[in-house]
N, CA, C and O atoms as a GROMACS GRO file, in nm:
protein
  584
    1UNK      N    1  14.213   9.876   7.609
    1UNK     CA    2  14.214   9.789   7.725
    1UNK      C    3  14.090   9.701   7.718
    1UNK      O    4  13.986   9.742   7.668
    2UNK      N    5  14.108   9.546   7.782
    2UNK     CA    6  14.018   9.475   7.734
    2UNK      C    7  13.903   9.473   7.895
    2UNK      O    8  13.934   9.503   8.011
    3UNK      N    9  13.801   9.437   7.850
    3UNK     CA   10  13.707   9.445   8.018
    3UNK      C   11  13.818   9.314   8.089
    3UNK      O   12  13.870   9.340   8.197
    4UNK      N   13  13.845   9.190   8.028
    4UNK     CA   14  13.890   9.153   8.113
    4UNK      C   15  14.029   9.224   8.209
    4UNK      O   16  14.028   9.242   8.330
    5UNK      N   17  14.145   9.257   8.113
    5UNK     CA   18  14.192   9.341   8.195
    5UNK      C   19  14.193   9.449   8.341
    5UNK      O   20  14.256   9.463   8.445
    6UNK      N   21  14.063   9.519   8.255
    6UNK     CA   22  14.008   9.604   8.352
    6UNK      C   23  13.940   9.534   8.466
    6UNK      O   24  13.968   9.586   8.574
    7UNK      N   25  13.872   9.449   8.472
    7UNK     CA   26  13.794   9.359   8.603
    7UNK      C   27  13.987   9.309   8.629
    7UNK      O   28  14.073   9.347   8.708
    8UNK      N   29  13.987   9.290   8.608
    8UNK     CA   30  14.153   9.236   8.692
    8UNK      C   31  14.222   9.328   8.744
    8UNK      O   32  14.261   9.294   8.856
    9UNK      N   33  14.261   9.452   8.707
    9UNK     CA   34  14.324   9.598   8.750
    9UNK      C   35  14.192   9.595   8.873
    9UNK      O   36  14.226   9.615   8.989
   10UNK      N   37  14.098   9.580   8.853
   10UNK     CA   38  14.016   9.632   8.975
   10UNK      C   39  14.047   9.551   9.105
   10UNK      O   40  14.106   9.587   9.207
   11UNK      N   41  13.984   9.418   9.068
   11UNK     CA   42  14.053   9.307   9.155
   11UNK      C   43  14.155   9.352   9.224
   11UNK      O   44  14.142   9.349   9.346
   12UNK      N   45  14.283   9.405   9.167
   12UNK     CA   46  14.406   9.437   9.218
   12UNK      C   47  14.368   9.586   9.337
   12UNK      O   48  14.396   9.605   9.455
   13UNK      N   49  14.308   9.650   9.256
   13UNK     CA   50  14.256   9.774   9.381
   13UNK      C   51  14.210   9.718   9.455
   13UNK      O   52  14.258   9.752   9.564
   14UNK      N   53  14.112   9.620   9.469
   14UNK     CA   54  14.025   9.600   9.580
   14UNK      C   55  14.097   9.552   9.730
   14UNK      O   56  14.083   9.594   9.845
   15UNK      N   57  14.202   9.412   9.655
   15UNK     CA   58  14.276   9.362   9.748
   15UNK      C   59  14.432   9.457   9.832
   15UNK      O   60  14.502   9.412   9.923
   16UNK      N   61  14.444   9.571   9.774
   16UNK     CA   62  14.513   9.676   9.778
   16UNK      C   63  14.478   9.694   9.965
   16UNK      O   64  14.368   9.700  10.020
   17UNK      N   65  14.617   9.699  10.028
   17UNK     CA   66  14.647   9.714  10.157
   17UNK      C   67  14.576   9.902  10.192
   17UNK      O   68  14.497   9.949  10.273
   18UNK      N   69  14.654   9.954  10.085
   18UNK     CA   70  14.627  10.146  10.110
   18UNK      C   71  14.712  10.149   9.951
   18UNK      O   72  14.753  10.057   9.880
   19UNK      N   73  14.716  10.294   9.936
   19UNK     CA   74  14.734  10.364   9.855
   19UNK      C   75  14.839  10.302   9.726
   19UNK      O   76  14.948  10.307   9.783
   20UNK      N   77  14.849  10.280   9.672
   20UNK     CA   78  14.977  10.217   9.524
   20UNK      C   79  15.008  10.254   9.468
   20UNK      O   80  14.941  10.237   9.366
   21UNK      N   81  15.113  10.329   9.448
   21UNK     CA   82  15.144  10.410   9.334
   21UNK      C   83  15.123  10.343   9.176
   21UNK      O   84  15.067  10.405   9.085
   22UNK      N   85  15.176  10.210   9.163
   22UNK     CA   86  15.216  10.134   9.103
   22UNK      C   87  15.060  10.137   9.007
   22UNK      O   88  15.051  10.186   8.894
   23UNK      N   89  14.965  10.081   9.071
   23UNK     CA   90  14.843  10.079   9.037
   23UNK      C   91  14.802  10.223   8.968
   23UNK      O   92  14.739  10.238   8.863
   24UNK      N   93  14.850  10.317   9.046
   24UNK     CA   94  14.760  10.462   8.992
   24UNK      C   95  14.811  10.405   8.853
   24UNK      O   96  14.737  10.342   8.778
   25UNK      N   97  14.928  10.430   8.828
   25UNK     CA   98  15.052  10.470   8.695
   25UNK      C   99  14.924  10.348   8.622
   25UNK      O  100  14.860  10.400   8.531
   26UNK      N  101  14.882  10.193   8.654
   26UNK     CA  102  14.799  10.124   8.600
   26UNK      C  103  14.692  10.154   8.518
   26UNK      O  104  14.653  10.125   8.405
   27UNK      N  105  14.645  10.243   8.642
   27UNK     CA  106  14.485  10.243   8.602
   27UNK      C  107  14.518  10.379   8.516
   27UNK      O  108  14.445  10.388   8.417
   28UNK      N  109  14.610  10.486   8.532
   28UNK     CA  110  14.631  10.604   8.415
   28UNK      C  111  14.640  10.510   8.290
   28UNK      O  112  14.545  10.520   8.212
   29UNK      N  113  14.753  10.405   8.252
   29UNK     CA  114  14.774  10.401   8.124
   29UNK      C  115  14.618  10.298   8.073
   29UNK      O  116  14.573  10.318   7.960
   30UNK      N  117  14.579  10.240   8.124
   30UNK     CA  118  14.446  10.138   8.071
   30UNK      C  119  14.331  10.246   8.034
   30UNK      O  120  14.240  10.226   7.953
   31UNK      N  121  14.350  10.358   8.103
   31UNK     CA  122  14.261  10.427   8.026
   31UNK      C  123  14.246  10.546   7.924
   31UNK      O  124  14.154  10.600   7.862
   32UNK      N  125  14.405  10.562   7.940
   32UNK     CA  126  14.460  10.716   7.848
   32UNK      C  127  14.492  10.658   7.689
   32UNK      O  128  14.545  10.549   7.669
   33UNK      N  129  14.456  10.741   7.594
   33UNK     CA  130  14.432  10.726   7.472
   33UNK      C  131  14.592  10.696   7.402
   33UNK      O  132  14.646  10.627   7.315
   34UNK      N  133  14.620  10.791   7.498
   34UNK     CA  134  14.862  10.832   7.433
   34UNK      C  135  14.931  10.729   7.558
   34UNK      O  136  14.969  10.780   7.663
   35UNK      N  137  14.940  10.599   7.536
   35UNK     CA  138  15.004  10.546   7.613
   35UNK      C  139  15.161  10.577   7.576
   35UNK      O  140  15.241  10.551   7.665
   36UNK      N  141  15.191  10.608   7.504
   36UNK     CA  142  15.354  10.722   7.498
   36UNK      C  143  15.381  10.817   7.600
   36UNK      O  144  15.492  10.856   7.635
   37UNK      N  145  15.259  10.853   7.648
   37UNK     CA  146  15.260  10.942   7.759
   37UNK      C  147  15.292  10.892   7.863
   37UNK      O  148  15.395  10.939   7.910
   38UNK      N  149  15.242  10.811   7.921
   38UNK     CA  150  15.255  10.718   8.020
   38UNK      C  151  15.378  10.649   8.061
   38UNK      O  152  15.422  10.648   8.176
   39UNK      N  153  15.430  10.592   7.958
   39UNK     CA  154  15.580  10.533   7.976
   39UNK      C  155  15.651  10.619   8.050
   39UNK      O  156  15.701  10.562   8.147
   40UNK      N  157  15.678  10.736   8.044
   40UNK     CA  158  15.752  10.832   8.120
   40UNK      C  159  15.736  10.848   8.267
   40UNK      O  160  15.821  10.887   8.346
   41UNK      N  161  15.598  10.806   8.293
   41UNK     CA  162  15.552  10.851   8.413
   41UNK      C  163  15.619  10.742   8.503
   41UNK      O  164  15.645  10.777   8.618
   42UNK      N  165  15.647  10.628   8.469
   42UNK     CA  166  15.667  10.548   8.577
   42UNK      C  167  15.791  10.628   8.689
   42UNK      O  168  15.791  10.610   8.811
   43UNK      N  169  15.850  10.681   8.645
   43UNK     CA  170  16.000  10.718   8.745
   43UNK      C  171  15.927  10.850   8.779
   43UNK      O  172  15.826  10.908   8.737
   44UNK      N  173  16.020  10.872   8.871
   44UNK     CA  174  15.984  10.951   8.988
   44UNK      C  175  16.061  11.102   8.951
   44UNK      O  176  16.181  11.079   8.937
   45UNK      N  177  16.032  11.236   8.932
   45UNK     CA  178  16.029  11.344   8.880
   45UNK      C  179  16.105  11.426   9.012
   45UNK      O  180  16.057  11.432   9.125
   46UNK      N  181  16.240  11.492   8.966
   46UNK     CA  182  16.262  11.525   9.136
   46UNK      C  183  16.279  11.710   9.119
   46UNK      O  184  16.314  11.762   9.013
   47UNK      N  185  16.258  11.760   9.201
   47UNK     CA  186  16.252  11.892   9.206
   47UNK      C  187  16.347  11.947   9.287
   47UNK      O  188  16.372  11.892   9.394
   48UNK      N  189  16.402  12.043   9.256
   48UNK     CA  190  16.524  12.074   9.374
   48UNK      C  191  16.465  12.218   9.389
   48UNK      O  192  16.431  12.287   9.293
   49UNK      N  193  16.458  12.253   9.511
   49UNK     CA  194  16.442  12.447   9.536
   49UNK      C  195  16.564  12.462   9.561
   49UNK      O  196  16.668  12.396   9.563
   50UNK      N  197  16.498  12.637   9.592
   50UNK     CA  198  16.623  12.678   9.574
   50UNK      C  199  16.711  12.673   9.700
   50UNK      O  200  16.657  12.702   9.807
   51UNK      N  201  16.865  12.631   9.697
   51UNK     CA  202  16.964  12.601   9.779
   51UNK      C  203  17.011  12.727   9.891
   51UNK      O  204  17.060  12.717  10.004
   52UNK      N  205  16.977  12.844   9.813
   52UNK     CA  206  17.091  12.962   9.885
   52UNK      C  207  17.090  12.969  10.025
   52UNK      O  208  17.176  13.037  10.080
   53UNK      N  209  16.980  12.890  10.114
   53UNK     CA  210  16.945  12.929  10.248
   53UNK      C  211  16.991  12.824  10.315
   53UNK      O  212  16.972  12.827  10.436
   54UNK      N  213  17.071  12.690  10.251
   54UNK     CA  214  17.039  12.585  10.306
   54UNK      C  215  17.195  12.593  10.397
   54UNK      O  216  17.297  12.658  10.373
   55UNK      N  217  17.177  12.538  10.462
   55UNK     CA  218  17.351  12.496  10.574
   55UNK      C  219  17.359  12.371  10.604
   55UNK      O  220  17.272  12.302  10.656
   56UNK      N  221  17.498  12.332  10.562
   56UNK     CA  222  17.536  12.160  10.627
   56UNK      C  223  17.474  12.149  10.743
   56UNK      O  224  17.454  12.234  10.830
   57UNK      N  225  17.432  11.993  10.736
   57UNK     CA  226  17.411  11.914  10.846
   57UNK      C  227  17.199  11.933  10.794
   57UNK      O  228  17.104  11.857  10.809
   58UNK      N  229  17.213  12.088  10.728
   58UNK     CA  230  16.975  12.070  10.714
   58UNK      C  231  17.005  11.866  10.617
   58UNK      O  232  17.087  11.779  10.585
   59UNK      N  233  16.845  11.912  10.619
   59UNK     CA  234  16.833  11.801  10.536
   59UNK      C  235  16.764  11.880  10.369
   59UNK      O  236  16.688  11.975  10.352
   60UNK      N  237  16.824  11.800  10.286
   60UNK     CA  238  16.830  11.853  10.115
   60UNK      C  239  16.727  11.877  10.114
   60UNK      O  240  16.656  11.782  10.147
   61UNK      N  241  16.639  12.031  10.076
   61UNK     CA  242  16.498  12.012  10.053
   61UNK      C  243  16.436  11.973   9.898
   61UNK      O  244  16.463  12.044   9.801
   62UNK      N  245  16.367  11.876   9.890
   62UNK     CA  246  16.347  11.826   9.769
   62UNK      C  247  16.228  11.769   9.779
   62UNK      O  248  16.201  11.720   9.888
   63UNK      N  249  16.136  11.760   9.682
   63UNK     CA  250  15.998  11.708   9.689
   63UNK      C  251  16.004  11.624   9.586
   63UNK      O  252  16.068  11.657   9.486
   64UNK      N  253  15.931  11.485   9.594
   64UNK     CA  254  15.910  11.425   9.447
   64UNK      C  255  15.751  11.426   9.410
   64UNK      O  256  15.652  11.402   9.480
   65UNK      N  257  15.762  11.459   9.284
   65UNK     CA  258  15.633  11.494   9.202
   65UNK      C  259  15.619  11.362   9.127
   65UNK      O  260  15.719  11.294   9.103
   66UNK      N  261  15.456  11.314   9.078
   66UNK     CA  262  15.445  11.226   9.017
   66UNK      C  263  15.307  11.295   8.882
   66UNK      O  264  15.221  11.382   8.896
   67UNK      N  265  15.340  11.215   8.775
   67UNK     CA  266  15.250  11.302   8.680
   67UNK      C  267  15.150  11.227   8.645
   67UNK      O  268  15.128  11.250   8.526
   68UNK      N  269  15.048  11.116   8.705
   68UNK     CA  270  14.954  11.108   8.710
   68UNK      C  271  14.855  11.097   8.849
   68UNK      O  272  14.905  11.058   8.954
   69UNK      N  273  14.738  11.125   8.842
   69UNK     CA  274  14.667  11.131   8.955
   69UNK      C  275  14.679  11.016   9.101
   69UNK      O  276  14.699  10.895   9.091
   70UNK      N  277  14.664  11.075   9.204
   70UNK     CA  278  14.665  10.980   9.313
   70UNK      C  279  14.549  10.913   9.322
   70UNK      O  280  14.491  10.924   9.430
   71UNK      N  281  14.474  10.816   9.202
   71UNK     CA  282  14.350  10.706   9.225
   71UNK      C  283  14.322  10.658   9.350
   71UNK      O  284  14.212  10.633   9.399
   72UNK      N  285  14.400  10.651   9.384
   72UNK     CA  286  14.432  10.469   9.486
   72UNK      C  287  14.460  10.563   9.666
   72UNK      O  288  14.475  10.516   9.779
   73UNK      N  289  14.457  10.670   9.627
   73UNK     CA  290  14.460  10.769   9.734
   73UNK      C  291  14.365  10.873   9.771
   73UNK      O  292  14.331  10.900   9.886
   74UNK      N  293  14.337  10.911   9.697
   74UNK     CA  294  14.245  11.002   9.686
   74UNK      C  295  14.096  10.999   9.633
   74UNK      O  296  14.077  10.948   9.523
   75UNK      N  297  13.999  11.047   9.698
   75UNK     CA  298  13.879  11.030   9.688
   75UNK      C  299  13.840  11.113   9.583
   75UNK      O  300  13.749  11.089   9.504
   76UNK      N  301  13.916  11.216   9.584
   76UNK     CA  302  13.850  11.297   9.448
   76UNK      C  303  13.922  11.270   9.287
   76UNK      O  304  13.883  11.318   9.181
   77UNK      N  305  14.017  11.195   9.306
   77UNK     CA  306  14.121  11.176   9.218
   77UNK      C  307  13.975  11.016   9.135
   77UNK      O  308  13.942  10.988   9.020
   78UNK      N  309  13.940  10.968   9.249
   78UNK     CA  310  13.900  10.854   9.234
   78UNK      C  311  13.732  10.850   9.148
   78UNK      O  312  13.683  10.770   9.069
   79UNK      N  313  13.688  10.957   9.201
   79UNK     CA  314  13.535  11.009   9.146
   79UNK      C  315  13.566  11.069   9.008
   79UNK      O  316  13.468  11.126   8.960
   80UNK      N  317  13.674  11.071   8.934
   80UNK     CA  318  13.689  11.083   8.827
   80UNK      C  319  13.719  10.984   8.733
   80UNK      O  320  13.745  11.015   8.617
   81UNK      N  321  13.717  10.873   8.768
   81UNK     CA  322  13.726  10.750   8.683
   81UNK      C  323  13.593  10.713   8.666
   81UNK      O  324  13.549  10.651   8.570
   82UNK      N  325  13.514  10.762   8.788
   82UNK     CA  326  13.360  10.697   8.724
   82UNK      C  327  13.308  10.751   8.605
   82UNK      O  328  13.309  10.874   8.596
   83UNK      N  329  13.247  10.660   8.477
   83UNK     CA  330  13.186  10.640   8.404
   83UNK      C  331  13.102  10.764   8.388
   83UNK      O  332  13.010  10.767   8.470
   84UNK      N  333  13.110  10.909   8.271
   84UNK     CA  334  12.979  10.975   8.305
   84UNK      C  335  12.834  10.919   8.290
   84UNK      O  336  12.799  10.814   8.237
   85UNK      N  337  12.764  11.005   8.344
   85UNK     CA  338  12.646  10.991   8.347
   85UNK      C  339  12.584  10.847   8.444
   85UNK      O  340  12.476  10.794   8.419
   86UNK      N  341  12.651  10.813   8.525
   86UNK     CA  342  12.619  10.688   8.639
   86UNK      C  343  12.651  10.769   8.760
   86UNK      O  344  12.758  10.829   8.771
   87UNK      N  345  12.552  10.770   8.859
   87UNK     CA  346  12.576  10.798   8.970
   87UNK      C  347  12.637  10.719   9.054
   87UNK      O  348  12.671  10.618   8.993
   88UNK      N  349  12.682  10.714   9.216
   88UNK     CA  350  12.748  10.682   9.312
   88UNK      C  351  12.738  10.710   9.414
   88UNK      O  352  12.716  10.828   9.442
   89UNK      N  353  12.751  10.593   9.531
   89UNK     CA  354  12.782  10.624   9.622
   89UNK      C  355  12.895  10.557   9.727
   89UNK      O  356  12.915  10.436   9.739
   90UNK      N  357  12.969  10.671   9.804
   90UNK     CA  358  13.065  10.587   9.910
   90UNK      C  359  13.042  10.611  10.020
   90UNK      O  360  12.984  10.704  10.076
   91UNK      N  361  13.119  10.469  10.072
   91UNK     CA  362  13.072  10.496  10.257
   91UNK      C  363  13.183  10.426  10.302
   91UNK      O  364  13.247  10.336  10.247
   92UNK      N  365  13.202  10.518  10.483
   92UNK     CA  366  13.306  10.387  10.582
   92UNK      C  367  13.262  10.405  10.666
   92UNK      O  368  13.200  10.496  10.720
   93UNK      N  369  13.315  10.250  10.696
   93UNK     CA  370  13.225  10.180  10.800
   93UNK      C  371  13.326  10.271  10.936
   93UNK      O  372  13.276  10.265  11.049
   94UNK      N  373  13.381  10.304  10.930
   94UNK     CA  374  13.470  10.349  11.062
   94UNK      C  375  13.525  10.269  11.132
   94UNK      O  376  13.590  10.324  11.221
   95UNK      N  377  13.531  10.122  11.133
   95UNK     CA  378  13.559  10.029  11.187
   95UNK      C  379  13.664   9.964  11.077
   95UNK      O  380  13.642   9.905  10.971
   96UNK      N  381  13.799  10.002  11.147
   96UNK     CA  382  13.864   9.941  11.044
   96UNK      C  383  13.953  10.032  10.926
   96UNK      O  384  14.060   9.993  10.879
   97UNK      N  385  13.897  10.139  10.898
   97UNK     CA  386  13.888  10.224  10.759
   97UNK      C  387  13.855  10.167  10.654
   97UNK      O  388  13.911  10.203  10.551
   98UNK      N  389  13.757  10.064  10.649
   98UNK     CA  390  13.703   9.961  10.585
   98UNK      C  391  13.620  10.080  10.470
   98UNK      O  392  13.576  10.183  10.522
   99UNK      N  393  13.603  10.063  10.331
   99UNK     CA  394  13.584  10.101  10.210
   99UNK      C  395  13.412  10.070  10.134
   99UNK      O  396  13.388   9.951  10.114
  100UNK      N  397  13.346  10.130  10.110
  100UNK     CA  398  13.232  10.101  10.042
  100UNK      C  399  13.196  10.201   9.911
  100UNK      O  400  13.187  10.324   9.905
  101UNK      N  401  13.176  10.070   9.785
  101UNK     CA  402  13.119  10.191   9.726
  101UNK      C  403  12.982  10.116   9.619
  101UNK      O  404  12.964   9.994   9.616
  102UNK      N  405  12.908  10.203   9.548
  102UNK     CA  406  12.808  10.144   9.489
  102UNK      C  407  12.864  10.202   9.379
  102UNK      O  408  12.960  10.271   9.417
  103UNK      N  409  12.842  10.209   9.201
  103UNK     CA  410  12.822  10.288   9.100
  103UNK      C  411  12.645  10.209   9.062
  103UNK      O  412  12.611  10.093   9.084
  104UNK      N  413  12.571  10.311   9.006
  104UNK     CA  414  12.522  10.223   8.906
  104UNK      C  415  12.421  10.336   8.818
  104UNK      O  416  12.436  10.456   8.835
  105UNK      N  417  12.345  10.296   8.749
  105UNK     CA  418  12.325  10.353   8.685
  105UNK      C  419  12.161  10.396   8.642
  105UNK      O  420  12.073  10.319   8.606
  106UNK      N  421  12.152  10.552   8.661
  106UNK     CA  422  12.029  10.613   8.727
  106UNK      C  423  11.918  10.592   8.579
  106UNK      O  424  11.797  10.616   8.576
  107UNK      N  425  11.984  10.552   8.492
  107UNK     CA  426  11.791  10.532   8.362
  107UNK      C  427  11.812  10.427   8.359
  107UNK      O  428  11.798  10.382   8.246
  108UNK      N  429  11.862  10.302   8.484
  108UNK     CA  430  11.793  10.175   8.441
  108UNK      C  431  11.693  10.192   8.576
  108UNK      O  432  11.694  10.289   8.652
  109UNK      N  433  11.590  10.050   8.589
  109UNK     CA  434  11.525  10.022   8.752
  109UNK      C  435  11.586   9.947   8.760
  109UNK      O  436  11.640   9.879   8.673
  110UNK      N  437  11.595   9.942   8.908
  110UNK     CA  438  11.658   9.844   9.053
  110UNK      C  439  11.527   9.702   9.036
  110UNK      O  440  11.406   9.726   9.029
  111UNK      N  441  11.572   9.598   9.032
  111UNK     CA  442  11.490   9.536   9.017
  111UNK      C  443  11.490   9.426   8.850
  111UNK      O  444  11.503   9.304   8.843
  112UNK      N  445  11.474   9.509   8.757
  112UNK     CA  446  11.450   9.476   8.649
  112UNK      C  447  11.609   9.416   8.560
  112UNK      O  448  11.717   9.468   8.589
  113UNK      N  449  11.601   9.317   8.467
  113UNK     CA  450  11.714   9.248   8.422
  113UNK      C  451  11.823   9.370   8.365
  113UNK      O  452  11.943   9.352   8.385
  114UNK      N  453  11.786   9.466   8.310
  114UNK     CA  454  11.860   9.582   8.232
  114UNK      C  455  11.920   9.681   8.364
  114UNK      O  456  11.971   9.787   8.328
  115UNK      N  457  11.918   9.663   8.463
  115UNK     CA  458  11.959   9.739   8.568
  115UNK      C  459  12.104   9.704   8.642
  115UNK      O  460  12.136   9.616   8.722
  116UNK      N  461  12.192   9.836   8.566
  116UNK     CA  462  12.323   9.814   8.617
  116UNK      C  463  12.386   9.851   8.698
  116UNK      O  464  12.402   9.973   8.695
  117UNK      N  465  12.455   9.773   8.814
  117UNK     CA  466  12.496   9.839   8.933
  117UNK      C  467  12.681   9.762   8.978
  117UNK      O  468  12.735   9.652   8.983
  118UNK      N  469  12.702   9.850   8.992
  118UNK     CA  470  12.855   9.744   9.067
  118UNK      C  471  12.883   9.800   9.194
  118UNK      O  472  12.891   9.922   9.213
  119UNK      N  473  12.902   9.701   9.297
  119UNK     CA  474  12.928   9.718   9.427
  119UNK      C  475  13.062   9.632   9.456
  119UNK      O  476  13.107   9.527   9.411
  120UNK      N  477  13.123   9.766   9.594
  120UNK     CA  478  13.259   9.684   9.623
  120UNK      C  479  13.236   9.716   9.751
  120UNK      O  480  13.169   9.815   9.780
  121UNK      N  481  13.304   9.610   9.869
  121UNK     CA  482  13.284   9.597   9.989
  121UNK      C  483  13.445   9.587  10.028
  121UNK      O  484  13.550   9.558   9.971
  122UNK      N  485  13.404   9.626  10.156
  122UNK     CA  486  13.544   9.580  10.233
  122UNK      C  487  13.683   9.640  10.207
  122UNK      O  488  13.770   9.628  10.294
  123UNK      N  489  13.708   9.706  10.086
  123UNK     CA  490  13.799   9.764  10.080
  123UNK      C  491  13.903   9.828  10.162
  123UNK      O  492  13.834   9.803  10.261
  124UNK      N  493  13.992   9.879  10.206
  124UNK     CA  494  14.104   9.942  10.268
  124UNK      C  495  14.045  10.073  10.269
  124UNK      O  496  14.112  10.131  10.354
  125UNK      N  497  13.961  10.153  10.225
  125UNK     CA  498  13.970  10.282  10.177
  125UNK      C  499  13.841  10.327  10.106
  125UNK      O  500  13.840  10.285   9.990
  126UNK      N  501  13.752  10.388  10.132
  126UNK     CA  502  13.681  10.474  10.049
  126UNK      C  503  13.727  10.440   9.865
  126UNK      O  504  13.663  10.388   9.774
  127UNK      N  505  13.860  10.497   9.872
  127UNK     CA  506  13.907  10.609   9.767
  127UNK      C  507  13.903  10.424   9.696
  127UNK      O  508  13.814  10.377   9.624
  128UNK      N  509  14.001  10.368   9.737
  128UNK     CA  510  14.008  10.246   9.682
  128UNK      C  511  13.872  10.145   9.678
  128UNK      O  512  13.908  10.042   9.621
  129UNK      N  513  13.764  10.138   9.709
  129UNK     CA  514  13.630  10.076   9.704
  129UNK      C  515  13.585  10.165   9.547
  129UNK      O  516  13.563  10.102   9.444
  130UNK      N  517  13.578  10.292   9.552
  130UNK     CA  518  13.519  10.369   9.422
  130UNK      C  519  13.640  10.350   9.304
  130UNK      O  520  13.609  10.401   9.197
  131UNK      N  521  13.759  10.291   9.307
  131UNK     CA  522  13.854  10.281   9.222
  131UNK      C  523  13.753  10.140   9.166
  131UNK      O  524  13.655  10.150   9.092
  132UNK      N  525  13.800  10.039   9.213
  132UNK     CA  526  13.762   9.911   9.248
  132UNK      C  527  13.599   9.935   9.150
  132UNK      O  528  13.607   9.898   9.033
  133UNK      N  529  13.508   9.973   9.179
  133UNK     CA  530  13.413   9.985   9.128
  133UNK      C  531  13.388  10.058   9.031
  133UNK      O  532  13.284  10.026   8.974
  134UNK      N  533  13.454  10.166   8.977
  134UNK     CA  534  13.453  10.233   8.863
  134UNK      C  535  13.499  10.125   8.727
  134UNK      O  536  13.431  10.105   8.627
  135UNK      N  537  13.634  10.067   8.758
  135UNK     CA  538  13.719  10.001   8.664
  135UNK      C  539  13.592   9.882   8.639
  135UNK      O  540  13.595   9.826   8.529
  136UNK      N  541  13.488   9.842   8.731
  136UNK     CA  542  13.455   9.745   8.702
  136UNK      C  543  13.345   9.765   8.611
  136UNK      O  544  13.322   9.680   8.525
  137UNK      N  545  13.257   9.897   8.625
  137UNK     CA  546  13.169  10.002   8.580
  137UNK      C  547  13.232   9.963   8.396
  137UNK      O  548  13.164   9.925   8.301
  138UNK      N  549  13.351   9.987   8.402
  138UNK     CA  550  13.445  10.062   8.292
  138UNK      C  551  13.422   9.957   8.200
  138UNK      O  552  13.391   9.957   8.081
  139UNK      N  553  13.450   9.848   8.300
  139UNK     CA  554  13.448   9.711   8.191
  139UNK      C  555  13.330   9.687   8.171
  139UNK      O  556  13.311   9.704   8.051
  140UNK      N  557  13.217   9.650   8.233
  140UNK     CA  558  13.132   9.611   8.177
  140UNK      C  559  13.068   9.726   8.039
  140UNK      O  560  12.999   9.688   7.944
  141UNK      N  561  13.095   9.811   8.053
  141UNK     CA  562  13.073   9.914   7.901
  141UNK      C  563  13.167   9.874   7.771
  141UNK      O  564  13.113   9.873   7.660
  142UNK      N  565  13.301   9.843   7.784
  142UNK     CA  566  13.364   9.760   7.718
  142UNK      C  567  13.276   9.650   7.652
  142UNK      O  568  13.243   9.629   7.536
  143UNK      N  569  13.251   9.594   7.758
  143UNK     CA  570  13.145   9.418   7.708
  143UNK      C  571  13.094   9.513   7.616
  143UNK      O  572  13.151   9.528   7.508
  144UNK      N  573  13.000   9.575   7.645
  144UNK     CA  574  12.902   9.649   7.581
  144UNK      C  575  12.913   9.666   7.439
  144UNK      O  576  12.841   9.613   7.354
  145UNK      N  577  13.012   9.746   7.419
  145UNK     CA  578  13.101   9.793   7.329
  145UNK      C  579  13.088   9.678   7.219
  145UNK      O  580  13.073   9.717   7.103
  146UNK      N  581  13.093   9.573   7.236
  146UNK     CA  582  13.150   9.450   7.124
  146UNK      C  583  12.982   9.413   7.033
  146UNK      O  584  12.978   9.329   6.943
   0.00000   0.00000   0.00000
């Protein structure tokens, strides 16, 4: 995956209403090594229990399972995309369910040209502000990379 990509997948989290499935399935394949794996995941996995108890008129009990993580939902799903070894932080404003997050990175200084930090504001969501900012984390190491 290229940084530009990735700064664009983020973009897409940031402006993100709430939760996306669409996006998780995204941000799984841009960063998983077996994108063969991934192809599968897009459809929806259905589970049936077991029937013997059920009587016309219940409703079918059935759950749908999905096989990559809830990013775009979940806060802890989401603290796993960050970059090791860079710390973080998130915050909400409570007003709103409005989203904050910082990454950056604890052996540079604040201040000095070599000091890396990415911040996202405003977000929908916690979970989605630290998505948003990880991917962006992600890319600039990419740059790096070249």
């Amino acid at each position: 995956m290229t940084a530009l990509s990735l700064l664009s997948l983020g973009e897409r989290v940031e402006k993100a209403m709430g939760p996306v499935r669409e996006l998780d399935f995204l941000i799984a394949e841009a960063l998983s090594e077996n994108k063969d794996h991934w192809e599968g995941c897009r459809q929806r996995q259905v589970r049936w229990f077991d029937m013997s108890d059920w009587k016309a008129g219940d409703p079918i009990p059935v759950t749908w399972e999905w096989s990559q993580p809830l990013y775009t939902a979940s806060i802890d799903a989401a603290m796993s995309l960050v970059p090791d070894g860079l710390s973080f932080e998130v915050r909400s404003s409570g007003i709103g369910d409005k989203g904050q997050a910082t990454i950056w990175d604890p052996m540079t200084q604040p201040g000095l040209s070599s000091h890396r930090q990415w911040n996202v504001k405003g977000c929908h969501s916690p979970a989605l502000a630290l998505c948003a900012a990880a991917l962006k984390a992600r890319a600039s190491m990419v740059e790096g990379e070249k």
